[in-house]
GUVEX-884448 format. One record per residue (C-alpha): residue number from 1; residue in three letters; x, y, z. Coordinates in nm, 4 decimals, always signed. Layout:
REM GUVEX-884448
NUM ala X Y Z
...
REM end
This chain:
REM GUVEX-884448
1 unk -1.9454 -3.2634 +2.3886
2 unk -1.8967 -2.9034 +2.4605
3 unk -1.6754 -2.8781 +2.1073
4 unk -1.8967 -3.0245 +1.8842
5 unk -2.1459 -2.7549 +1.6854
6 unk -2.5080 -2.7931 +1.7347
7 unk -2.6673 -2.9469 +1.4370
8 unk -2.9250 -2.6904 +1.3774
9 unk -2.6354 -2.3806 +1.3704
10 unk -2.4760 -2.5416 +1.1408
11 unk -2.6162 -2.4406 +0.7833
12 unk -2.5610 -2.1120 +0.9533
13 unk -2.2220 -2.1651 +0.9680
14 unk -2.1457 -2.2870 +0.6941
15 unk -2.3147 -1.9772 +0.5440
16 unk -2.1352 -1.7091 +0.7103
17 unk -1.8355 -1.8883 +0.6675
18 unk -1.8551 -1.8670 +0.3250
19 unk -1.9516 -1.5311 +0.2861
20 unk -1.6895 -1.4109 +0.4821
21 unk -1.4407 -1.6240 +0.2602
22 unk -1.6308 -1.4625 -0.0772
23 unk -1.5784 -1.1272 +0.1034
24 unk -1.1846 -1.2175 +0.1367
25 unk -1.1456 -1.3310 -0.1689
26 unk -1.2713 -1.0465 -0.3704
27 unk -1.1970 -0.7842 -0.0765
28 unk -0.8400 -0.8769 -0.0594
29 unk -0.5169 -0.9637 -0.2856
30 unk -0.3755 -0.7922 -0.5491
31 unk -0.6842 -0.6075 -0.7177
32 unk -0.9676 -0.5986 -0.4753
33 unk -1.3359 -0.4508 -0.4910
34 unk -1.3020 -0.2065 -0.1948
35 unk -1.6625 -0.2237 -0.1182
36 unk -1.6690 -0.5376 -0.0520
37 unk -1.3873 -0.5638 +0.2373
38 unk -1.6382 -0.3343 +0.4123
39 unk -1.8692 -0.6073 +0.4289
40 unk -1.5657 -0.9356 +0.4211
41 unk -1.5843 -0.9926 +0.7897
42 unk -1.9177 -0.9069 +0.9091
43 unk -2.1057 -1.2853 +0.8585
44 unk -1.8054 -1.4617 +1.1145
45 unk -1.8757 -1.1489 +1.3160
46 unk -2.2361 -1.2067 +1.3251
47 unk -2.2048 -1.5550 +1.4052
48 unk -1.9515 -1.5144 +1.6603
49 unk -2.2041 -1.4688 +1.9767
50 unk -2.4460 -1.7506 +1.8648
51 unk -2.1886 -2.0507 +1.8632
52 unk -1.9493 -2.1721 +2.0829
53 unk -1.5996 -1.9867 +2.0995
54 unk -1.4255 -2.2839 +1.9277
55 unk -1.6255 -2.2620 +1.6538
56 unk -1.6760 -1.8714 +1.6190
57 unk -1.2672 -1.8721 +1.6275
58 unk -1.2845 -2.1937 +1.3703
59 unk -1.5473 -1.9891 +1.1442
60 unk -1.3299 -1.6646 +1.1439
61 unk -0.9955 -1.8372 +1.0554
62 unk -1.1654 -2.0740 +0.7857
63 unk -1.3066 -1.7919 +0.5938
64 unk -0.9822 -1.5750 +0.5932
65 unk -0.7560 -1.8634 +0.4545
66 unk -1.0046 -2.0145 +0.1823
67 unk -1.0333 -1.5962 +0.0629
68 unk -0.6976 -1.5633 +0.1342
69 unk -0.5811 -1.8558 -0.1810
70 unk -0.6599 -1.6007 -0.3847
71 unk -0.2559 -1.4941 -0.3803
72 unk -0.1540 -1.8629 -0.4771
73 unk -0.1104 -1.7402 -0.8388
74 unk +0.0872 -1.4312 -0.7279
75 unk +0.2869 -1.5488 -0.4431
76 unk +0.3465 -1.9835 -0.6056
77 unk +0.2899 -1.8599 -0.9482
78 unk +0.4815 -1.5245 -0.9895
79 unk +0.7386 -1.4442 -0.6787
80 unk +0.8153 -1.8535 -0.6669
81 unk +0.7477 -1.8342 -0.2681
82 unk +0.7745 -2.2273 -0.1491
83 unk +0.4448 -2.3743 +0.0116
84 unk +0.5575 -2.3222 +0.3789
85 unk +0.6116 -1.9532 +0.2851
86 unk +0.2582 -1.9211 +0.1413
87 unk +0.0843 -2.1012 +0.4136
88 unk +0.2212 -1.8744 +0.6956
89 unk +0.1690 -1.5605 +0.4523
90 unk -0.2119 -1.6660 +0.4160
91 unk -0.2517 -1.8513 +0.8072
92 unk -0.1184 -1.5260 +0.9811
93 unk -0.3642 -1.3195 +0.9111
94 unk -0.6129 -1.5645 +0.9195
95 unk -0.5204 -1.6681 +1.2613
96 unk -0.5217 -1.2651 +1.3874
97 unk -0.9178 -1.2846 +1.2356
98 unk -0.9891 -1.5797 +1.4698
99 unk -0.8708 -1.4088 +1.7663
100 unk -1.0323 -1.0708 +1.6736
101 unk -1.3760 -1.2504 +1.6735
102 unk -1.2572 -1.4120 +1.9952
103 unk -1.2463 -1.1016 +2.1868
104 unk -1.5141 -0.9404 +2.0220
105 unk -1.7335 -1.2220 +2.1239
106 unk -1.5626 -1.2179 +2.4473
107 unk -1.6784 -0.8460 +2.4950
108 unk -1.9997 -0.8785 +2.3577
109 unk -2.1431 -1.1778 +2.6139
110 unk -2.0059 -0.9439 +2.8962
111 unk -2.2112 -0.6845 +2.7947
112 unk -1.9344 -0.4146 +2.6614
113 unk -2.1091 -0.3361 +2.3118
114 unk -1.8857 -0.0428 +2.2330
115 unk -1.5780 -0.2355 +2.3321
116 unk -1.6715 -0.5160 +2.0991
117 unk -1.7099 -0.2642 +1.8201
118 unk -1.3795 -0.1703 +1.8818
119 unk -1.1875 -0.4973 +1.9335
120 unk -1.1380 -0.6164 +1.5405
121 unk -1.0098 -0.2694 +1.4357
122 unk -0.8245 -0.1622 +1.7459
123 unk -0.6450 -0.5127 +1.7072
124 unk -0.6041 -0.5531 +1.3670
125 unk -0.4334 -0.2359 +1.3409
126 unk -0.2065 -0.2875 +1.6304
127 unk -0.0954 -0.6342 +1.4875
128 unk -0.0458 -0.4967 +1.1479
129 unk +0.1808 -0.1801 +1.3225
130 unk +0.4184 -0.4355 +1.4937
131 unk +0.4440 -0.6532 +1.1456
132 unk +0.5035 -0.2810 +0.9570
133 unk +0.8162 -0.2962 +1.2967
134 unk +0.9614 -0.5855 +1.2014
135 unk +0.8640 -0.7006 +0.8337
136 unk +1.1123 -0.6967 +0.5940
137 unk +0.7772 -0.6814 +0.3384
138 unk +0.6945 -0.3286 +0.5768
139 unk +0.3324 -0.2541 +0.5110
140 unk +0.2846 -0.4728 +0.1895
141 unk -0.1034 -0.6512 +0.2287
142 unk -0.2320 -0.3608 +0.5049
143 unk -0.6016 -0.3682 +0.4660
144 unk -0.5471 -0.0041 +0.3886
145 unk -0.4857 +0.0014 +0.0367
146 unk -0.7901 -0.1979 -0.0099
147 unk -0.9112 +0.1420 -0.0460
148 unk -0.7086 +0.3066 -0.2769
149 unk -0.9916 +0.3451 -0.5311
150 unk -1.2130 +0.5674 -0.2543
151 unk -1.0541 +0.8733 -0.2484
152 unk -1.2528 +1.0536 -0.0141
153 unk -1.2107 +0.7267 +0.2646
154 unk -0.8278 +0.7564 +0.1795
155 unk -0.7526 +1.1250 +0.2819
156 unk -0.7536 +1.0263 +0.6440
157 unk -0.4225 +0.9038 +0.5606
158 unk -0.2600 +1.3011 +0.5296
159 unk -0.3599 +1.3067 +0.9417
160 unk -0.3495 +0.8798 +1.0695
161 unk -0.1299 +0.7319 +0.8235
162 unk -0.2816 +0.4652 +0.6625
163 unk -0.3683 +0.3116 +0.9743
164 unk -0.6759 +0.5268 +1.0038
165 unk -0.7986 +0.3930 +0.6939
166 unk -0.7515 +0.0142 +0.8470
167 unk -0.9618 +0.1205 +1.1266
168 unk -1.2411 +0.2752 +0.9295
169 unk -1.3103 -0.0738 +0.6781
170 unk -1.3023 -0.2749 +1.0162
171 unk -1.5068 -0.0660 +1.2365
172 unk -1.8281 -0.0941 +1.0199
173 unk -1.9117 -0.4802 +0.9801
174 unk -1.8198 -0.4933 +1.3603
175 unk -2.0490 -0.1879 +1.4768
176 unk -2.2747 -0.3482 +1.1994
177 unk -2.2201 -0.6826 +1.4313
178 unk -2.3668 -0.5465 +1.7486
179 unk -2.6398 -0.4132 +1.6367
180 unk -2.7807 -0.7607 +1.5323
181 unk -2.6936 -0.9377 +1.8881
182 unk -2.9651 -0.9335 +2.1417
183 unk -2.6903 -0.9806 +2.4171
184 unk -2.5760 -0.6294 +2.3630
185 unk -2.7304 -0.3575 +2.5830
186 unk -2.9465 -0.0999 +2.4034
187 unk -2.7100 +0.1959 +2.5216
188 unk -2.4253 -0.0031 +2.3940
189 unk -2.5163 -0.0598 +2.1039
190 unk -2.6435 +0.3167 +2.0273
191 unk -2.3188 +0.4591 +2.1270
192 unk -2.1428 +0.2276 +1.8794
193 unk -2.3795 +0.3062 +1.6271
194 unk -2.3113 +0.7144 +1.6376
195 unk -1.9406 +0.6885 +1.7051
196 unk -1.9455 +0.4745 +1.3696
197 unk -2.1826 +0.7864 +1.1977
198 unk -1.9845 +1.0537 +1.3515
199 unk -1.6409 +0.9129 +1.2186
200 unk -1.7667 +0.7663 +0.9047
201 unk -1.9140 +1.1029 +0.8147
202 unk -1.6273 +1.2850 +0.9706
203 unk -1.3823 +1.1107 +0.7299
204 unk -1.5992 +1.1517 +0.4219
205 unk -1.6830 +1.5070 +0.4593
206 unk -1.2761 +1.5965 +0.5262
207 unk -1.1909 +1.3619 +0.2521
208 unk -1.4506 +1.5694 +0.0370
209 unk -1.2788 +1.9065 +0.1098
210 unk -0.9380 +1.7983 +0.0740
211 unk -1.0193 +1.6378 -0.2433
212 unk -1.0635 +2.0366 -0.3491
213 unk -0.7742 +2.2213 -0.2790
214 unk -0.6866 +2.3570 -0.6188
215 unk -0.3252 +2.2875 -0.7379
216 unk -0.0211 +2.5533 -0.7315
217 unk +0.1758 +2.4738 -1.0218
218 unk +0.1963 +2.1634 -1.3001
219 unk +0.4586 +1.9826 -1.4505
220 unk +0.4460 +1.6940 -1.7747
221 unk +0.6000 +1.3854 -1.7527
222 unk +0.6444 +1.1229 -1.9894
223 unk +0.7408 +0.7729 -1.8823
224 unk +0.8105 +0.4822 -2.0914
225 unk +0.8885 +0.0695 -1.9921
226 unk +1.0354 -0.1579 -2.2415
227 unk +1.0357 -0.5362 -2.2298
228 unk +1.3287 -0.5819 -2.4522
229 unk +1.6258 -0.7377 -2.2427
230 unk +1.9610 -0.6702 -2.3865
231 unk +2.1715 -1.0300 -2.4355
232 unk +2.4538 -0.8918 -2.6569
233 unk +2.6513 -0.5969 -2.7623
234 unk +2.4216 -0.5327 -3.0525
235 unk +2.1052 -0.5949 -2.8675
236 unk +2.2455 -0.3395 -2.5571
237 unk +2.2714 -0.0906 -2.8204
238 unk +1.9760 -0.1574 -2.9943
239 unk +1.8109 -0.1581 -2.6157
240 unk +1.9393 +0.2313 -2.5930
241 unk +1.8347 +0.3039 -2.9220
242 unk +1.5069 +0.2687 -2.8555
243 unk +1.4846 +0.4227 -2.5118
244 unk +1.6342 +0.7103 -2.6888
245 unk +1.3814 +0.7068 -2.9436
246 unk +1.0826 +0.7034 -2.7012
247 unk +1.2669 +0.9804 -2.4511
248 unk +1.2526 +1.1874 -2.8073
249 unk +0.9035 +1.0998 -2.8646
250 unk +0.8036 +1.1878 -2.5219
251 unk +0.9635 +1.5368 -2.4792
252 unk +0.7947 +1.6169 -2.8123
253 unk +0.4801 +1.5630 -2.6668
254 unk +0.5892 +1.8308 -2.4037
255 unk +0.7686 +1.6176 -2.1034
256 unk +0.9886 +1.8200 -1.9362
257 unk +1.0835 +1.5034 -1.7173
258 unk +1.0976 +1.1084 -1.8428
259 unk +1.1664 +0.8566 -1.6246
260 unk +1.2582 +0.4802 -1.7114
261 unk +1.1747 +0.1755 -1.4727
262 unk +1.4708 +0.0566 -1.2082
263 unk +1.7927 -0.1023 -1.3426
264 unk +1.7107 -0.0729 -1.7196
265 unk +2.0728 +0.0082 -1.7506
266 unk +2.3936 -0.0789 -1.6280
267 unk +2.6906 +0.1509 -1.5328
268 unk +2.9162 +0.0060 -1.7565
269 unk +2.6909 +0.0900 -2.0910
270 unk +2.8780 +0.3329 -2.3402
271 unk +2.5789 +0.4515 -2.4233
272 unk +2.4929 +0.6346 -2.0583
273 unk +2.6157 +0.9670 -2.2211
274 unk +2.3684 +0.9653 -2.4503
275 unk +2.1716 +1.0700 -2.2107
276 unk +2.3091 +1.3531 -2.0477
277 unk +2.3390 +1.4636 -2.3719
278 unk +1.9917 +1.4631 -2.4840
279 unk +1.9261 +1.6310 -2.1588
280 unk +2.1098 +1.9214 -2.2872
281 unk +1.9904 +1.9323 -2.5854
282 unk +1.6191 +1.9008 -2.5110
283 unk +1.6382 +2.0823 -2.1773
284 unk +1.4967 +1.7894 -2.0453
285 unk +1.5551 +1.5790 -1.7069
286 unk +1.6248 +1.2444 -1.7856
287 unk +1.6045 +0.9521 -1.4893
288 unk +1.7216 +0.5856 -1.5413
289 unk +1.7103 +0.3021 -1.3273
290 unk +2.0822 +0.1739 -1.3835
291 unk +2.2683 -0.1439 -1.2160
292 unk +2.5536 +0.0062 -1.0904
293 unk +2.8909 -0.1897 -1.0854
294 unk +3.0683 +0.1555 -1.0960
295 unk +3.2074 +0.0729 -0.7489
296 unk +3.4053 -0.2070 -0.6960
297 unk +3.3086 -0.3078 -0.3342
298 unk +2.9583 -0.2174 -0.3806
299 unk +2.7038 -0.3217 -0.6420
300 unk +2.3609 -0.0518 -0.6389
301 unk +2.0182 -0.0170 -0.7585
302 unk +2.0796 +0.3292 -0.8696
303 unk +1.8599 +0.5752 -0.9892
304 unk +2.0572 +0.8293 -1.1729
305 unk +1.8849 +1.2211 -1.3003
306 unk +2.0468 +1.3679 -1.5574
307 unk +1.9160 +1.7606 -1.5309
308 unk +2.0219 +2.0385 -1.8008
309 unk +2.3144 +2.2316 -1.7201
310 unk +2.4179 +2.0416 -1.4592
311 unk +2.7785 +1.8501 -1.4817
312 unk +2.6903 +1.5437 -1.2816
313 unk +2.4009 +1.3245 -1.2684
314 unk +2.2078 +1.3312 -0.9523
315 unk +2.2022 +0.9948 -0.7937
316 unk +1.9837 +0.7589 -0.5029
317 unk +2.0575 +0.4105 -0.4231
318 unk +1.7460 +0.1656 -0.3412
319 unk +1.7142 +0.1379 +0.0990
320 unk +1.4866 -0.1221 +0.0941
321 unk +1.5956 -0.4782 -0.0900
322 unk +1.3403 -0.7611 -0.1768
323 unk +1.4805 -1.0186 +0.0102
324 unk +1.5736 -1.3349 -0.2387
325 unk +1.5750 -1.1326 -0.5242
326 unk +1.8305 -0.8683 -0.4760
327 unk +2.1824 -0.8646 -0.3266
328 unk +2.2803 -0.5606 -0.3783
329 unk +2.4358 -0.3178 -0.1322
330 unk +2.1351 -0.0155 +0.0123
331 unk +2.1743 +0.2451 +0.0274
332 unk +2.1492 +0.5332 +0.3027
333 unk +2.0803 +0.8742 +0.2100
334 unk +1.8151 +1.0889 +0.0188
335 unk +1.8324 +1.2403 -0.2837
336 unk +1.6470 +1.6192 -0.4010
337 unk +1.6999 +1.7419 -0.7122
338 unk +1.8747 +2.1254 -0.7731
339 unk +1.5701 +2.3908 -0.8393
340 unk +1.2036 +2.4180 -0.8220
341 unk +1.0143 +2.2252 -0.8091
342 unk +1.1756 +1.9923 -0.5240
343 unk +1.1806 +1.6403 -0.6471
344 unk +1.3076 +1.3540 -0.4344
345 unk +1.4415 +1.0213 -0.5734
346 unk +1.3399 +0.6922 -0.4532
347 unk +1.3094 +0.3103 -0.5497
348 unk +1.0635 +0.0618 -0.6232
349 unk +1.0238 -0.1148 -0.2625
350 unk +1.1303 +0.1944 -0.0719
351 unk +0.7719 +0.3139 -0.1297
352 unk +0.6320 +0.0614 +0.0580
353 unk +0.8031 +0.1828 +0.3855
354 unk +0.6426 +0.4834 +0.5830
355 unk +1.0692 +0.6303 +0.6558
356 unk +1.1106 +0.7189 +0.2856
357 unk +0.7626 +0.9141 +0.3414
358 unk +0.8616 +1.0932 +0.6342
359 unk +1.2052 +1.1817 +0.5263
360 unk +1.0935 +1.3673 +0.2047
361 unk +0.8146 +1.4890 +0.3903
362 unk +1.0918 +1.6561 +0.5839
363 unk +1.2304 +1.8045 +0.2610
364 unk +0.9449 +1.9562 +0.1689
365 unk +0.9358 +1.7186 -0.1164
366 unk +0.6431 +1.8577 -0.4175
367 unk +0.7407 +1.5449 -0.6192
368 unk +0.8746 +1.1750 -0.6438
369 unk +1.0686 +1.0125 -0.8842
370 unk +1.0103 +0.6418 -0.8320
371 unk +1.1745 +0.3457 -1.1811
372 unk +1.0352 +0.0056 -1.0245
373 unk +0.9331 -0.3320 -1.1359
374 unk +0.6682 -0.5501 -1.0545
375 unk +0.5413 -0.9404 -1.0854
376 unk +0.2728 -0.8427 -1.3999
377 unk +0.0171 -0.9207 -1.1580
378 unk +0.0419 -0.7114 -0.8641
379 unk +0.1369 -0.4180 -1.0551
380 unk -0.2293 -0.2638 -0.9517
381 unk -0.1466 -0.3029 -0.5863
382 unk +0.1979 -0.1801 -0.5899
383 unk +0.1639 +0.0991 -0.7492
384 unk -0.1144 +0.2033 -0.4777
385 unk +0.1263 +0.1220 -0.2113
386 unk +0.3729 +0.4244 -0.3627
387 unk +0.0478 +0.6675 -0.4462
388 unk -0.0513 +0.5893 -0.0468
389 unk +0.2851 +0.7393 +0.0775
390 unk +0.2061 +1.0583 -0.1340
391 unk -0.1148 +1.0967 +0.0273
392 unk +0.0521 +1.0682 +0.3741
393 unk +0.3376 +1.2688 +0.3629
394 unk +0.1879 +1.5254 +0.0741
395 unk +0.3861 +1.4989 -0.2568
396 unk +0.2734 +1.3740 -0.6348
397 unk +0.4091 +1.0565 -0.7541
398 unk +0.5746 +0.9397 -1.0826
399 unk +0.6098 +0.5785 -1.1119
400 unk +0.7694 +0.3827 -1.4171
401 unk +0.7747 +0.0416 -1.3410
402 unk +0.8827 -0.2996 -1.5568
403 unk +0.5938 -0.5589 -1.5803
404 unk +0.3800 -0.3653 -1.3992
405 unk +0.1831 -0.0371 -1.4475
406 unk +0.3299 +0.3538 -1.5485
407 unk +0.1528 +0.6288 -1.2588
408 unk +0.0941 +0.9537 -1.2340
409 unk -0.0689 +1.0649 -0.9102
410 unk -0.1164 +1.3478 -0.7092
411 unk -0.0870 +1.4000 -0.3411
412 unk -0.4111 +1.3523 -0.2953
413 unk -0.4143 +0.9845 -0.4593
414 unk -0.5811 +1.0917 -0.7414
415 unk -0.3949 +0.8503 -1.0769
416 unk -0.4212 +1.1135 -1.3182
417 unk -0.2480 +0.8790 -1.6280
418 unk -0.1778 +0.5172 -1.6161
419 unk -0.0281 +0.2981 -1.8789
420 unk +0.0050 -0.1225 -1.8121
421 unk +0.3564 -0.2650 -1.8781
422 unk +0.2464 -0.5728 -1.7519
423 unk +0.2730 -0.7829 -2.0632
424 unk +0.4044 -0.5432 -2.3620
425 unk +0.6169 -0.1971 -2.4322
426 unk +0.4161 +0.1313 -2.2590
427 unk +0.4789 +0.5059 -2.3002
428 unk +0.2425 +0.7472 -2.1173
429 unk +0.2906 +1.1393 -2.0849
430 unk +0.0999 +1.3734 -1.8634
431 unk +0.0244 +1.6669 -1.6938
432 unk +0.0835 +1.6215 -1.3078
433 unk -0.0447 +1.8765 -1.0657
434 unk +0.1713 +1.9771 -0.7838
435 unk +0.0957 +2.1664 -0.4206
436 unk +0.2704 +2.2919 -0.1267
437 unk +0.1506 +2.0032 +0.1145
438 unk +0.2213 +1.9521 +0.4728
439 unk +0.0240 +1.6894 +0.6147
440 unk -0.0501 +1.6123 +1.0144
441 unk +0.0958 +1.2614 +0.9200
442 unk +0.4337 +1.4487 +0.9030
443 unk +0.5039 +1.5928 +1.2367
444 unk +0.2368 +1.3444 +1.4798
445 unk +0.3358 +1.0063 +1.2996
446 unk +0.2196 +0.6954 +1.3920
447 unk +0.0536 +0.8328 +1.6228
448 unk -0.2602 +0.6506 +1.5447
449 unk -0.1212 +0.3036 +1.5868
450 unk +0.0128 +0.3458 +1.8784
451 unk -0.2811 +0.4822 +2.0127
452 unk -0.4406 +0.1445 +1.9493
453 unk -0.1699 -0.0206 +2.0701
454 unk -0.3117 +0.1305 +2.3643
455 unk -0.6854 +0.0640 +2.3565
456 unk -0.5540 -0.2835 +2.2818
457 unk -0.4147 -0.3016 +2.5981
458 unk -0.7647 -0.1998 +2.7856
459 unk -0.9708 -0.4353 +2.5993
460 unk -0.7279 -0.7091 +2.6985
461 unk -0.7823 -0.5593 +3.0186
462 unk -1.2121 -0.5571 +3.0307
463 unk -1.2188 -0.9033 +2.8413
464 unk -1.0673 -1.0496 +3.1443
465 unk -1.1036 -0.8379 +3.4107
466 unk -1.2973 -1.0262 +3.6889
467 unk -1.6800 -1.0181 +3.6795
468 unk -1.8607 -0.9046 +3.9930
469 unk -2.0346 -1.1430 +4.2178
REM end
């Protein structure tokens, strides 16, 4: 039958099949090796043009789903996400693989070696743009952050968004690809090869230069997470107590700004004025996540600033909800701090939307003040997902998040402190360099995704575009 896999390619594809589904599994999830997704789809792709479509497409999708169990701890284990939820989470993606290596198999027998090169990244990207559209998880999984530990690779970001970084990780096991099939032309596959040097080398040696720009100005920060939960009166105030005690502790050490993780608090605590008070007295600017009930009609995750000198705390309600967890009301403006340096307030989740980039990209934003909380387990990931919006849009991050990891980063993605919360109490202070950055992200956009939205549409076009007689 024209289905069935020839006997003697098949230890061959078993093999690349699971390679590719090693690659995922380490290359992917919640703390991968970002080498290694480099290298996670090249075997399907290098099997793709010696078996049948049917089983190039089977071979792709296989490998992406067995890696792709990896999140059954995080997304069964942690979030609680039912089985349906999980297999349409993992069987997406793995489904967008198969049809990847479809076209790029599809491209390669016709002869289009450069166009094959091109057809995993141009539609992988495209795919994950829409999704970013329509998502209520936005950009949460993009192969981008992947990459978060290559700094140089990750600079691309200030001028393509992360997109550009997407692009790069794909474009290399698939130029890689067509240089090992004998149906591609020579000319083909040399062009592939040097537009894969030229931008690989391209990104490195701008990521290299922006990685020295020296830094205008520095500011300490101290944040601190607690695990204790308040279930009483006396265990609310004994809650405050100690929050007090470590905001002490932490401007001692120099902080001139602490920050606690979202909705540590709630509105209706006596013990709120505490905190503007020790404000005052320490000339220190003091942020807490707080549950606010102080409206009636409304219930908010509220960050709230308290600065020295100034009457009324600043305040920013969270935009972006996690669906199933949260109910409260979002909310719809931006917050920036009175004086220098400008520092913008946002929320957990709202960093892992590209709007709350671009609007304090807008404001000229040095600085973010971000209280979150994580799942313990994915608190590596997310806190990449809030240093990647500082690379884009050009401001340093502070992140203080419950069961999941204390930041400091730059606007270059650099983590210059980092303390776990993921399983006990964790206080971290630091020095946090800020610039004056205004990144080609800001103005152009998504520029870059739509202009693979674009080439999509012409490979569509060549794959089945009529052969000559």
């Amino acid at each position: 039958m024209a289905s069935r896999l020839d006997r003697s390619a098949l230890p061959a594809w078993l093999t690349a099949t699971a390679l590719a589904a090693l690659g995922w599994w380490f290359g992917s999830g919640v703390q991968p090796l970002w080498w290694l997704t480099w290298l996670a789809p090249l075997p399907v792709l290098w099997l793709a043009p010696r078996v049948r479509a049917l089983w190039a497409a089977l071979a792709a999708f296989a490998a992406y789903a067995i890696g792709g169990i990896n999140l059954w701890g995080y997304l069964h284990g942690y979030i609680g996400l039912p089985v349906a939820a999980i297999i349409q989470a993992v069987g997406t993606p793995a489904l967008v693989l198969a049809l990847c290596t479809l076209l790029f198999r599809r491209l390669l027998l016709r002869g289009h070696a450069l166009a094959a090169a091109l057809a995993l990244p141009v539609t992988w990207v495209a795919v994950e743009y829409v999704n970013n559209l329509v998502s209520p998880h936005g950009t949460f999984f993009n192969v981008g952050y992947t990459q978060m530990d290559a700094l140089p690779i990750i600079q691309i970001a200030a001028v393509t968004g992360i997109w550009g970084i997407g692009f790069l990780v794909l474009l290399l096991p698939a130029a890689i690809a067509v240089q090992s099939a004998h149906q591609a032309p020579k000319r083909g596959r040399v062009a592939a090869a040097a537009i894969v040097t030229l931008l690989l080398v391209a990104t490195f040696a701008y990521g290299s230069w922006r990685l020295q720009a020296p830094a205008t100005s520095t500011i300490r920060i101290g944040l601190v997470s607690l695990q204790e939960r308040a279930r009483s009166a006396a265990d609310l105030q004994a809650r405050d107590a100690h929050y007090v005690d470590a905001i002490k502790r932490l401007a001692d050490a120099g902080a001139r700004i602490v920050l606690t993780p979202e909705t540590s608090f709630a509105s209706d605590d006596a013990n709120l004025p505490a905190f503007a008070e020790l404000s005052n007295r320490r000339d220190l600017t003091v942020g807490i996540g707080v549950d606010s009930t102080s409206d009636p009609r409304a219930e908010r995750n509220m960050l709230m600033v308290f600065q020295p000198g100034v009457m009324s705390p600043a305040t920013y309600s969270k935009h972006h909800l996690l669906i199933g967890f949260e109910q409260y009301t979002p909310g719809d403006r931006y917050t920036v701090l009175e004086g220098t340096p400008r520092i913008g307030l946002a929320i957990c989740k709202d960093m892992d939307f590209h709007d709350v980039g671009h609007a304090y990209a807008a404001r000229h934003a040095q600085l973010l003040l971000v209280p979150a909380s994580d799942f313990t387990i994915d608190g590596w990931l997310h806190s990449r997902m809030a240093i990647m919006r500082g690379v884009e849009s050009g401001f340093a991050v502070a992140r203080a998040a419950h069961s999941g990891r204390l930041t400091l980063s730059d606007d270059r993605g650099r983590v210059l402190a980092e303390a776990s919360s993921e399983k006990h109490d964790a206080e971290l202070v630091g020095d946090l360099p800020l610039r004056e950055t205004h990144t080609l992200y800001t103005p152009w956009g998504d520029w870059f995704a739509w202009l693979d939205l674009a080439g999509l549409v012409m490979l569509l076009g060549l794959a089945w575009r009529p052969l000559p007689r």
